[in-house]
C-alpha positions as CSV (number, residue, x, y, z in Angstrom):
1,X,-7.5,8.6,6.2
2,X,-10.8,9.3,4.1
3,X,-11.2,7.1,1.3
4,X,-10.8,10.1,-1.6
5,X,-7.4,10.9,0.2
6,X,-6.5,7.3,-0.4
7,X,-7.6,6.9,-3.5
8,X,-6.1,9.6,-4.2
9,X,-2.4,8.8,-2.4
10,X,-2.4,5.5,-4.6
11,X,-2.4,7.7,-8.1
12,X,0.2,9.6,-7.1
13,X,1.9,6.4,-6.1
14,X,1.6,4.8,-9.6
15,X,3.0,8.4,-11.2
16,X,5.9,8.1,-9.2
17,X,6.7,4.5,-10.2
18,X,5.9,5.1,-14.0
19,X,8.7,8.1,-14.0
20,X,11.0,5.9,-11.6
21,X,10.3,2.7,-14.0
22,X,13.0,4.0,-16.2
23,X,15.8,4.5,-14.0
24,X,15.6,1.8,-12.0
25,X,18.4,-0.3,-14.2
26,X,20.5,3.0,-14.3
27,X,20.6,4.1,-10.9
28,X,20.4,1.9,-7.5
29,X,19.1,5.3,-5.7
30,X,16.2,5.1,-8.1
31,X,15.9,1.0,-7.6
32,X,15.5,1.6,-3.7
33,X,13.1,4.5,-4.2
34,X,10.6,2.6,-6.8
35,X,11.1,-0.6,-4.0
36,X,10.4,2.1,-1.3
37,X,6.7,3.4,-3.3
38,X,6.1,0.1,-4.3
39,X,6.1,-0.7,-0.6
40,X,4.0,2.4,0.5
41,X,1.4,2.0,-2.7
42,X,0.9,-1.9,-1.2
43,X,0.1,0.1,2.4
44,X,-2.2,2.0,1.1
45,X,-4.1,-1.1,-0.8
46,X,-4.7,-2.6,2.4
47,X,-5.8,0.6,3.6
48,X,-8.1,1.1,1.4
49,X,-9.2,-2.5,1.2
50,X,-9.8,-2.7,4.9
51,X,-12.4,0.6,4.8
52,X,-14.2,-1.5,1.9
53,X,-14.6,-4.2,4.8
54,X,-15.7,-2.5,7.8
55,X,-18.7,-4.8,8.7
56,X,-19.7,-6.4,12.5
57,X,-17.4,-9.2,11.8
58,X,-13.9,-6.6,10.7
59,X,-15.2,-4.5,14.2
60,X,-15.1,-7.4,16.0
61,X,-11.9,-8.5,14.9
62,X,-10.3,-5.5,16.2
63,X,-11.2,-6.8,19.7
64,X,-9.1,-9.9,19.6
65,X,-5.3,-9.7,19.4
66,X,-3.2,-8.8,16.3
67,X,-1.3,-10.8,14.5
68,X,1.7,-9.8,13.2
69,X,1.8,-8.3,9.3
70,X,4.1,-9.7,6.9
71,X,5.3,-8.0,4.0
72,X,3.9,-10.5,1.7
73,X,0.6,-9.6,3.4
74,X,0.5,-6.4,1.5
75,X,0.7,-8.0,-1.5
76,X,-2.4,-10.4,-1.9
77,X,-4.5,-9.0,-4.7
């Protein structure tokens, strides 16, 4: 994804949890679906954090083997 699509994702994002903010005491649909954005707004962070970082070192990295992403990973801000 282009950084302004991003970017732009992440607002959208933080819309959708203000309105849901509300709710989420009311109604447990609406407590899984803020956890849900919440989860998908953290994704998008690190997406946007790791196109921040592309240097020789974050290239390289690619090259050696993944290690496994936690959900806590997401996060670390």
């Amino acid at each position: 994804m282009k950084r302004e699509n991003i970017i732009s994702s992440i607002r959208e994002k933080e819309i959708q949890l203000s309105k849901l903010k509300e709710h989420i005491d009311k109604s447990e649909v609406c407590s899984d679906l803020y956890n849900k954005i919440l989860i998908e707004k953290a994704i998008l962070s690190k997406q946007l954090e790791e196109l921040k970082g592309k240097s020789i070192l974050s290239r390289i990295k690619h090259l050696l083997p993944k290690q496994e992403k936690l959900i806590c990973d997401y996060f670390k801000n």
